[in-house]
C-alpha positions as MATLAB code, in Angstrom:
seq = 'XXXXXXXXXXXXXXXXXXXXXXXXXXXXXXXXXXXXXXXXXXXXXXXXXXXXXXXXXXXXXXXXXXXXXXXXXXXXXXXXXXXXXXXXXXXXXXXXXXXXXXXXXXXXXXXXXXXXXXXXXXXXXXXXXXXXXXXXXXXXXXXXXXXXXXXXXXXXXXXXXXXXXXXXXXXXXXXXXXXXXXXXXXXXXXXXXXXXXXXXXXXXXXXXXXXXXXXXXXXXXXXXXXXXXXXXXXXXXXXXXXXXXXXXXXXXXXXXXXXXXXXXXXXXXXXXXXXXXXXXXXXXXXXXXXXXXXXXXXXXXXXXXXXXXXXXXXXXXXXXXXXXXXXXXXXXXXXXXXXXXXXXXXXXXXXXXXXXXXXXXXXXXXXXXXXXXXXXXXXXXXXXXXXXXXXXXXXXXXXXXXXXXXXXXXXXXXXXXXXXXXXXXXXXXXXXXXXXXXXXXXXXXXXXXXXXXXXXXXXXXXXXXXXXXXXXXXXXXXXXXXXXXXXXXXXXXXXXXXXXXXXXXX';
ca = [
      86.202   73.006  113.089;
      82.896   75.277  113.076;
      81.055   76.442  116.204;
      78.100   78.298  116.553;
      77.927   81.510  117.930;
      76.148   84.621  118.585;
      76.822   87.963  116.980;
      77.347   91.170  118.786;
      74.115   92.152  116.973;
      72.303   88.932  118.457;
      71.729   87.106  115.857;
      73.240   83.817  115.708;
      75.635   83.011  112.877;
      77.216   79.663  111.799;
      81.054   80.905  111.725;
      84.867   79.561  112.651;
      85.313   78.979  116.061;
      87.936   81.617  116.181;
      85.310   84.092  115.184;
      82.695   82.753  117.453;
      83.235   84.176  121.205;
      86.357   85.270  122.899;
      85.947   82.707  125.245;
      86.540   80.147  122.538;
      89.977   80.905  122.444;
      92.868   80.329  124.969;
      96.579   82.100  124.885;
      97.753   83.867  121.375;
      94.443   82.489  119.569;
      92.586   85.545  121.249;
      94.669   87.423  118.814;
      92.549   85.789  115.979;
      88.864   86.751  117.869;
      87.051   89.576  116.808;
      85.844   91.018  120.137;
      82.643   92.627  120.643;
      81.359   96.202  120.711;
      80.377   97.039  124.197;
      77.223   97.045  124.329;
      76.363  100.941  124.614;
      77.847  101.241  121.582;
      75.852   98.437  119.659;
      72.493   99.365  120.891;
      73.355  103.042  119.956;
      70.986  104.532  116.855;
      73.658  106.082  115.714;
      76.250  102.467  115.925;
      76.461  102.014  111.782;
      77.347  105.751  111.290;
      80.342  105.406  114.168;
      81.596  102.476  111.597;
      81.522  105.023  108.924;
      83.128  107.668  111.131;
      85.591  104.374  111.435;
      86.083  103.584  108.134;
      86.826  107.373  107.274;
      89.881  107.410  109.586;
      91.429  104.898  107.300;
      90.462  106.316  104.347;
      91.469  110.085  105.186;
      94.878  108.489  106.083;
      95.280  106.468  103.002;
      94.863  109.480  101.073;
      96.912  111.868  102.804;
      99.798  109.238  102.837;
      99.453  109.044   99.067;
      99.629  112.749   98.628;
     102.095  114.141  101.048;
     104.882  111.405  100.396;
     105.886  112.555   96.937;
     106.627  115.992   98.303;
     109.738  114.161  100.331;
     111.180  113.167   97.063;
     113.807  116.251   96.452;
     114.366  116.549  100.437;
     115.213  112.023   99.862;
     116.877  113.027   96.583;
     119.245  115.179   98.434;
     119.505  113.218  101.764;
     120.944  109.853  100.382;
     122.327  111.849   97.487;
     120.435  109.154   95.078;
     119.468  109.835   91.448;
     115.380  110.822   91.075;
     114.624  107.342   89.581;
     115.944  105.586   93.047;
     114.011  107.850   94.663;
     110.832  107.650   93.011;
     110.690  103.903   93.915;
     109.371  104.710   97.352;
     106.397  105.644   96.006;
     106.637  102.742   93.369;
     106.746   99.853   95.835;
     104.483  101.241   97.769;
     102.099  101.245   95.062;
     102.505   97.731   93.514;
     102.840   96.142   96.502;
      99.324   97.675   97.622;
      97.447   97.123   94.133;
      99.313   93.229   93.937;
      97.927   92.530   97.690;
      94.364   94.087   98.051;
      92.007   91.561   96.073;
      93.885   88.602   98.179;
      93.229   90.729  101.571;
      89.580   90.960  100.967;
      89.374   87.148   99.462;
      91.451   86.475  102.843;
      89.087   88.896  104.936;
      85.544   87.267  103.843;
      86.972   83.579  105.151;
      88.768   85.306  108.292;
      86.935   88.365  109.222;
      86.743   92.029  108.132;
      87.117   93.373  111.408;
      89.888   91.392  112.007;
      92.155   91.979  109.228;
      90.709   95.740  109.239;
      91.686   96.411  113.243;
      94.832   94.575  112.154;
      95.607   97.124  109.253;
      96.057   99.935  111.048;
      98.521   97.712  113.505;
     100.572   96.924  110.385;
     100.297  100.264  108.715;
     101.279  101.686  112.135;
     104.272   99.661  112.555;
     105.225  100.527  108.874;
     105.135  103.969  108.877;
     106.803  104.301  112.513;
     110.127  102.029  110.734;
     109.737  104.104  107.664;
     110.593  107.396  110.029;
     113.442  105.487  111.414;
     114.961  104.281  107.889;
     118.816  104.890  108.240;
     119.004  104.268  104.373;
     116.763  104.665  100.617;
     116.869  100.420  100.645;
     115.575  100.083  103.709;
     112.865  102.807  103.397;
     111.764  100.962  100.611;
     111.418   97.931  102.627;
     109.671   98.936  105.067;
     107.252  101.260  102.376;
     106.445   97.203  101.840;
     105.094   96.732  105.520;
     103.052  100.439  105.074;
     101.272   98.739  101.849;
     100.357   95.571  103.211;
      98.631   97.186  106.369;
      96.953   99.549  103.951;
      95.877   96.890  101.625;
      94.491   95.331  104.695;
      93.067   99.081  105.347;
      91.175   99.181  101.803;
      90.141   95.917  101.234;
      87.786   95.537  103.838;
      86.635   99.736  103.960;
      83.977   99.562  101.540;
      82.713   95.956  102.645;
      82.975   97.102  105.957;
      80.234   99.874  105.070;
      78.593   97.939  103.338;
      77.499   94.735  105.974;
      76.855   97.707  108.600;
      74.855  100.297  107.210;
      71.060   99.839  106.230;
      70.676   99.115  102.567;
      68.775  102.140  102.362;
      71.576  104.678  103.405;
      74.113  102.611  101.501;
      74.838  105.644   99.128;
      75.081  108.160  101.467;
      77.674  106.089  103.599;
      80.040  105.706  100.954;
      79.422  109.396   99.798;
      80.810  110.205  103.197;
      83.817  108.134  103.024;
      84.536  109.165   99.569;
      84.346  112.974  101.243;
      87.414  111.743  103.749;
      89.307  110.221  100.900;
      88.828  113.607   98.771;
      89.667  115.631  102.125;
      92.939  113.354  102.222;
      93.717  114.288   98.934;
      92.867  117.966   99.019;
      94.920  118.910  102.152;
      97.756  116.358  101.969;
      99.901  118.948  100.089;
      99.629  121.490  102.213;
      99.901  119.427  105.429;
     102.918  117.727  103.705;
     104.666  120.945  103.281;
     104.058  122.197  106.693;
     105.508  118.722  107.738;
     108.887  119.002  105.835;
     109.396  122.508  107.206;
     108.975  121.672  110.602;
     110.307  118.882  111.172;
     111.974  116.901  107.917;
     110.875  113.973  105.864;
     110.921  111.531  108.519;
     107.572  113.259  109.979;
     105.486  112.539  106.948;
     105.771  109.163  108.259;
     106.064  109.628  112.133;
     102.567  111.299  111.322;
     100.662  108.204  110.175;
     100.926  106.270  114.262;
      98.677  108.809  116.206;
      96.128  108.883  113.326;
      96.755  104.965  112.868;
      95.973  104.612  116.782;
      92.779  106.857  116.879;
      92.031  104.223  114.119;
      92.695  100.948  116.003;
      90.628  101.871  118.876;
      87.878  103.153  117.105;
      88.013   99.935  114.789;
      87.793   97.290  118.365;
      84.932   99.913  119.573;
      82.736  100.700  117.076;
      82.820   97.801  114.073;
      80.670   95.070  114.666;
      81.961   91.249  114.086;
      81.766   89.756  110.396;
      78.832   88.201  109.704;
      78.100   86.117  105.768;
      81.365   84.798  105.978;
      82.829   82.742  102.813;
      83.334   78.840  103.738;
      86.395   78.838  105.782;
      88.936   76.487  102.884;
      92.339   76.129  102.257;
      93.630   79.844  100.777;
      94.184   79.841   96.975;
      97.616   79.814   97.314;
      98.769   79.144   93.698;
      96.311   81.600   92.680;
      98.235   84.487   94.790;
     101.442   83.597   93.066;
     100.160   84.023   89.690;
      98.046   87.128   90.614;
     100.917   89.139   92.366;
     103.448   89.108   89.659;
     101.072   89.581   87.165;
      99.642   92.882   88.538;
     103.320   93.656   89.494;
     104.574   93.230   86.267;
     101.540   95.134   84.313;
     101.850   98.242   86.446;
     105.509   98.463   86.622;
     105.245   98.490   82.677;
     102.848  101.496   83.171;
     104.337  103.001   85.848;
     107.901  103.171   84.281;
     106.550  103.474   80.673;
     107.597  107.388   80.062;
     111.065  106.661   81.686;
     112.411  103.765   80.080;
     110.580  103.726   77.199;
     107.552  101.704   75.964;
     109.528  100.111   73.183;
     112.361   99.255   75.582;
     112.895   95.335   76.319;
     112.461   95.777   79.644;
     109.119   97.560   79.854;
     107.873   94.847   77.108;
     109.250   92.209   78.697;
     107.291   92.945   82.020;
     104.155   93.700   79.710;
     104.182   90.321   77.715;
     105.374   88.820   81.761;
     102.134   90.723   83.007;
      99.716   88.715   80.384;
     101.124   85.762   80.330;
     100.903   85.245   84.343;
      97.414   86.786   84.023;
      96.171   84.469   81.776;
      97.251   81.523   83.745;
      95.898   83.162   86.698;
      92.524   83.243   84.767;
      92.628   79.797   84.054;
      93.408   78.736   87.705;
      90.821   80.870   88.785;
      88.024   78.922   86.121;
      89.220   75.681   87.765;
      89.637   75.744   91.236;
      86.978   74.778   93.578;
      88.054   77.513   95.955;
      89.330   80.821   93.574;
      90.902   83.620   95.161;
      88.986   85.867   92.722;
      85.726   84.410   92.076;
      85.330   84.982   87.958;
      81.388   84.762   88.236;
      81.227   88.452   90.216;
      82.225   89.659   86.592;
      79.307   87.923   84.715;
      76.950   90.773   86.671;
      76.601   93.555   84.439;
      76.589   95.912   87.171;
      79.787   94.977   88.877;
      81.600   94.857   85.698;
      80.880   97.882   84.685;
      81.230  100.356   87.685;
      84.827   98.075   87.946;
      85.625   99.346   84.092;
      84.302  103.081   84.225;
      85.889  103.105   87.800;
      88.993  102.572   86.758;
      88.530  105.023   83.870;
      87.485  107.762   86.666;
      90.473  107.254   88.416;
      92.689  107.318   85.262;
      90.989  110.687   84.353;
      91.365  112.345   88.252;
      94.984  111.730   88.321;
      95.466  112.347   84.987;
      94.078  115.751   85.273;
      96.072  116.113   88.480;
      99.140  115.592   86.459;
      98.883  117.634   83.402;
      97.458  120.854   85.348;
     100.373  121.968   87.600;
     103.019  122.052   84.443;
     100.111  124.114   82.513;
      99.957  126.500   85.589;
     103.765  126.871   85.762;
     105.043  126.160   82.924;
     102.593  128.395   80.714;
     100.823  130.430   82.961;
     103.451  131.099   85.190;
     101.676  130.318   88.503;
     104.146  129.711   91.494;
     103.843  126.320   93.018;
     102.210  127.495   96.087;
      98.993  128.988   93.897;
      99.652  126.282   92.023;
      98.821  123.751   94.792;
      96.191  125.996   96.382;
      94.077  126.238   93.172;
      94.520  121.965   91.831;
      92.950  121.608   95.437;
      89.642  122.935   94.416;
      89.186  119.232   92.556;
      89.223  117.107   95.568;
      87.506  119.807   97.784;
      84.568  119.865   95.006;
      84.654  116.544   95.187;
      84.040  115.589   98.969;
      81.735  118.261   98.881;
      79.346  116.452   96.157;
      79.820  112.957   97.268;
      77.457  112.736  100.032;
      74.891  114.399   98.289;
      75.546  112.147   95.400;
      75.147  109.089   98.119;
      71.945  110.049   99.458;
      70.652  110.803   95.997;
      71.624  107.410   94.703;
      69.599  105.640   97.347;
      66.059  106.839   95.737;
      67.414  107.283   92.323;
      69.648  104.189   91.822;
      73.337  104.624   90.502;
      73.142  104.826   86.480;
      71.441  108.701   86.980;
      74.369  109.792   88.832;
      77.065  107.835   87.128;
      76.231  108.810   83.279;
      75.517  112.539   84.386;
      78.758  113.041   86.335;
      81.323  111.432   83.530;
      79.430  113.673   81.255;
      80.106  116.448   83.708;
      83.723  115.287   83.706;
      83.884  114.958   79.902;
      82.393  118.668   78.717;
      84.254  120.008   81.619;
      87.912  118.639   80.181;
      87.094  119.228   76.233;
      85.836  122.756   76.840;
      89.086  123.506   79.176;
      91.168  121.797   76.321;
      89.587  123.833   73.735;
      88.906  127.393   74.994;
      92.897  128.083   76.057;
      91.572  129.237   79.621;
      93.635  131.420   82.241;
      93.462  130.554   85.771;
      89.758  131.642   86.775;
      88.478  129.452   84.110;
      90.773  126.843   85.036;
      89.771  126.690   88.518;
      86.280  126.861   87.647;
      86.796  123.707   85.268;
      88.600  122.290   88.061;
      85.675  122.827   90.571;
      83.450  121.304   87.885;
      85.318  118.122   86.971;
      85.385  117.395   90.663;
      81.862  117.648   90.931;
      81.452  115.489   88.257;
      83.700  113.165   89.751;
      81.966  113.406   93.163;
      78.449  112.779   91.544;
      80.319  109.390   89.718;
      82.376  107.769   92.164;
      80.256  107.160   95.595;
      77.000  105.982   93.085;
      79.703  103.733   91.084;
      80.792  101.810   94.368;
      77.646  101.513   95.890;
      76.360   99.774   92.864;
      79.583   97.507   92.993;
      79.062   96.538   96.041;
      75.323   96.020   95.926;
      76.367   93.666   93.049;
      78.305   91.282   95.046;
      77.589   88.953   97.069;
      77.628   89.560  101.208;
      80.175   86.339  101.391;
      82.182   88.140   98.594;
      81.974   91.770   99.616;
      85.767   91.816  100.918;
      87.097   90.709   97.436;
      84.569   92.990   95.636;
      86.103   95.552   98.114;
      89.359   94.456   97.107;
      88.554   94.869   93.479;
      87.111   97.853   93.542;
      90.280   99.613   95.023;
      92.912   97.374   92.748;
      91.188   99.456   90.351;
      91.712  102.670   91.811;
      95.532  102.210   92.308;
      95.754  100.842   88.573;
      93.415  104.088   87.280;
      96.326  105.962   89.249;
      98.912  104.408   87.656;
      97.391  104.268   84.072;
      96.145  108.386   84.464;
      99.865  109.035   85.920;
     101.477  107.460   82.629;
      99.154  107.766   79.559;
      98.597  111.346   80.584;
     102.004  112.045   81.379;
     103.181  110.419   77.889;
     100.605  112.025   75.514;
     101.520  115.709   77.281;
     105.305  114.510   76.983;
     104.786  114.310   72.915;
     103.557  118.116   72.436;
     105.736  120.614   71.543;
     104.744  123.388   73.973;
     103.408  122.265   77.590;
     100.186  125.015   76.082;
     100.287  122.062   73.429;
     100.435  119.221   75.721;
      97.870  120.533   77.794;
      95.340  120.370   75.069;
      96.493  117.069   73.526;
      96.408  115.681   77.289;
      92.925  116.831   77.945;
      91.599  116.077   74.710;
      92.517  112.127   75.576;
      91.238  112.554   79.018;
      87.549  113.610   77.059;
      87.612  110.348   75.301;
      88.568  108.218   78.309;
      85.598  110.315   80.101;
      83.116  109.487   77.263;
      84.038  106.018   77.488;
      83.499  106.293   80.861;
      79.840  107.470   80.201;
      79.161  104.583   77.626;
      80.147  102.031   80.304;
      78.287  103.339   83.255;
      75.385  103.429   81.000;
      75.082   99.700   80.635;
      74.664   99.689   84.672;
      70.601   99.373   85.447;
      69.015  102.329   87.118;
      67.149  100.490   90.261;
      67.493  101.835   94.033;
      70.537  100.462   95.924;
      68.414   98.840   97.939;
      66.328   96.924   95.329;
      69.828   96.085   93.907;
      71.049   94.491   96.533;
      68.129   92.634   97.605;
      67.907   91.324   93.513;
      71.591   90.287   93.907;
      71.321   88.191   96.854;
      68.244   86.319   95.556;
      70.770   85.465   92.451;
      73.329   84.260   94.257;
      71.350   82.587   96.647;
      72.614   84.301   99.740;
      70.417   85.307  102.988;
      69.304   88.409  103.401;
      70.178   91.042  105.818;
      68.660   90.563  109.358;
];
């Protein structure tokens, strides 16, 4: 049933009756509105930057979550007197479960509503973390680690899109250099915080942490972010599509998640890698048939999207590769104690979210291949020259400093360009896309990295080896992102909605 409706902005949009006006609605089916933004707050100049202030809660948390809960794994280890590989599988689950669910959350957002399954997020995410606190055992932590995942795929799914349908095409950049900053800030503190945490008050607080963040997101999410507008056609959910998509991306990252520890030759790991293809290529061929696909092939036939998706997900295999091999080089060869040792790897994401807004506003007049080709080459002199000139800790803090720079010059130009590729209709699945890649770059950094410094005979040895690859996957990096055309964001977008036939932004 569709009903027409007015907007909070005032414009009126053709859109599910659900989505339409809260007076639509009657009993639990209010749950399913998206309510309005007072009105204050959507006549305010200032109303898309408190959506990017919004956004930013989410994606500080995300990234804080990420990096303080690994930090609990000796204090679990010891607590439910469980072997390291048991242990390790909280972090595990919660990243499959997140990379397996995020495309289907945005697919599921652009028929639904962003704000809706964004305000809805945090709920989840909030009710996750608060059970994970209150796990009496390792099984059910893991369980509810599930719950956490889902709200955050919910979380990053529709962030980017979110930005994206709010802010004017010609501060596009800069808005997603800003939330890129709160990721990077996430990142950069989250050890520190996380340590402070399990001194004060035990493991159970890294998680306890998440609900007053989570609500300061929630309200600001029903205050400040307007109601979706450019909807896909509401149809029936690709359901069959899910259940090939989930294992597939399951089984491929298990395989390169638990590569180094049960061996890539083992049956196991290349049983779930031969699983992982299989069930991807049937996906691909559901996907080419259906009327209504839950990943719409044709976004990859844009040159653009394609290839900020590829180099993308090379960026994030290099950050958390380098993020990886640089603590054991510190300790294990330089002798640094792990407290420098966290202090100085921070410099990375602080460079980072320092350089990422600039590199936003500088992609909206210069357009994104500029920005992208010059910080992967950043990134690639930075890692060959550490991997080649033997450094001690001042130079590896200043090559640290400089391959987040590099990284904070790629990354906020890459996604703006992705998502000024896509569709409006499609932005939550391009959204989606976007950050299945960063969880699979995370995954693929943590265990080509990890293997390649694994083979060396000295960790001074692995260090170079390891650095040496991460060049090469940089300078791929820079080949990709130069296929990428060098108009403005804005001229991008506008281009890309002419192609796909979609209306432009009122």
């Amino acid at each position: 049933m569709e009903a027409t409706g007015p907007n909070d902005g005032g414009a009126p949009t053709a859109t599910n009756v659900h989505l339409s006006d809260h007076t639509a609605a009657h009993g639990w089916r209010r749950l399913l509105v998206e309510t309005r933004r007072p009105s204050l707050i959507r006549d305010h100049r200032h109303a898309a930057w408190f959506v990017v202030a919004t956004v930013c809660v989410g994606a500080f948390m995300g990234q804080l979550d990420a990096s303080i809960v690994t930090l609990a794994f000796p204090t679990l280890q010891h607590q439910f007197a469980a072997p390291l590989g048991a242990v390790s599988w909280v972090g595990l689950t919660y990243l499959l479960v997140l990379v397996a669910s995020v495309t289907a959350m945005g697919r599921l957002a652009d028929m639904v509503g962003r704000k809706l399954l964004y305000t809805y997020g945090f709920a989840v995410f909030i009710a996750g973390s608060a059970l994970c606190g209150l796990a009496p055992g390792l099984l059910a932590l893991d369980g509810f680690r599930v719950l956490q995942a889902v709200g955050a795929a919910m979380l990053q799914a529709n962030s980017v899109a979110i930005i994206a349908l709010a802010v004017p095409r010609r501060s596009l950049g800069r808005a997603i250099g800003v939330q890129g900053a709160a990721q990077a800030v996430g990142l950069a503190i989250g050890p520190a915080v996380g340590g402070l945490l399990l001194a004060a008050g035990g493991w159970r607080l890294l998680f306890f942490i998440n609900v007053p963040f989570g609500l300061v997101g929630l309200a600001a999410g029903l205050l400040f972010i307007p109601r979706s507008r450019d909807l896909a056609a509401r149809v029936r959910f690709d359901w069959p599509g899910l259940l090939l998509f989930v294992p597939a991306v399951i089984a491929v990252t298990a395989a390169i998640s638990l590569g180094n520890v049960a061996g890539w030759t083992s049956p196991a790991i290349l049983g779930a890698a031969v699983l992982g293809v299989v069930l991807a290529a049937a996906f691909i061929r559901r996907e080419r048939r259906t009327a209504a696909p839950m990943l719409d092939l044709r976004l990859f036939r844009n040159v653009s999207f394609s290839a900020g998706i590829a180099s993308g997900l090379l960026s994030y295999l290099v950050m958390f590769g380098v993020l990886l091999v640089v603590p054991f080089f510190l300790e294990r060869a330089l002798g640094a104690g792990s407290g420098r040792t966290g202090l100085e790897l921070a410099v990375m994401p602080v460079a980072l979210g320092l350089v990422a807004p600039l590199s936003g506003r500088l992609a909206d007049r210069l357009g994104p291949r500029p920005l992208t080709v010059a910080g992967m080459l950043i990134v690639a002199g930075t890692v060959a020259a550490l991997a080649l000139s033997h450094p001690g800790q001042p130079e590896l803090v200043a090559g640290l400093a400089l391959v987040g720079a590099g990284l904070g010059l790629f990354t906020p130009s890459n996604n703006s360009a992705i998502m000024a590729a896509a569709p409006r209709e499609e932005s939550g699945v391009a959204s989606g896309v976007l950050n299945m890649t960063r969880g699979m770059g995370t995954a693929l950094g943590l265990a080509l990295t990890g293997m390649v410094f694994g083979l060396a005979a000295s960790p001074a040895r692995g260090f170079e080896s390891a650095l040496l690859f991460l060049a090469a996957v940089s300078a791929a990096a820079v080949l990709i992102a130069s296929l990428r055309g060098g108009r403005r964001l804005a001229g991008a977008t506008t281009a890309a909605l002419r192609r796909e036939g979609a209306p432009s932004r009122p």
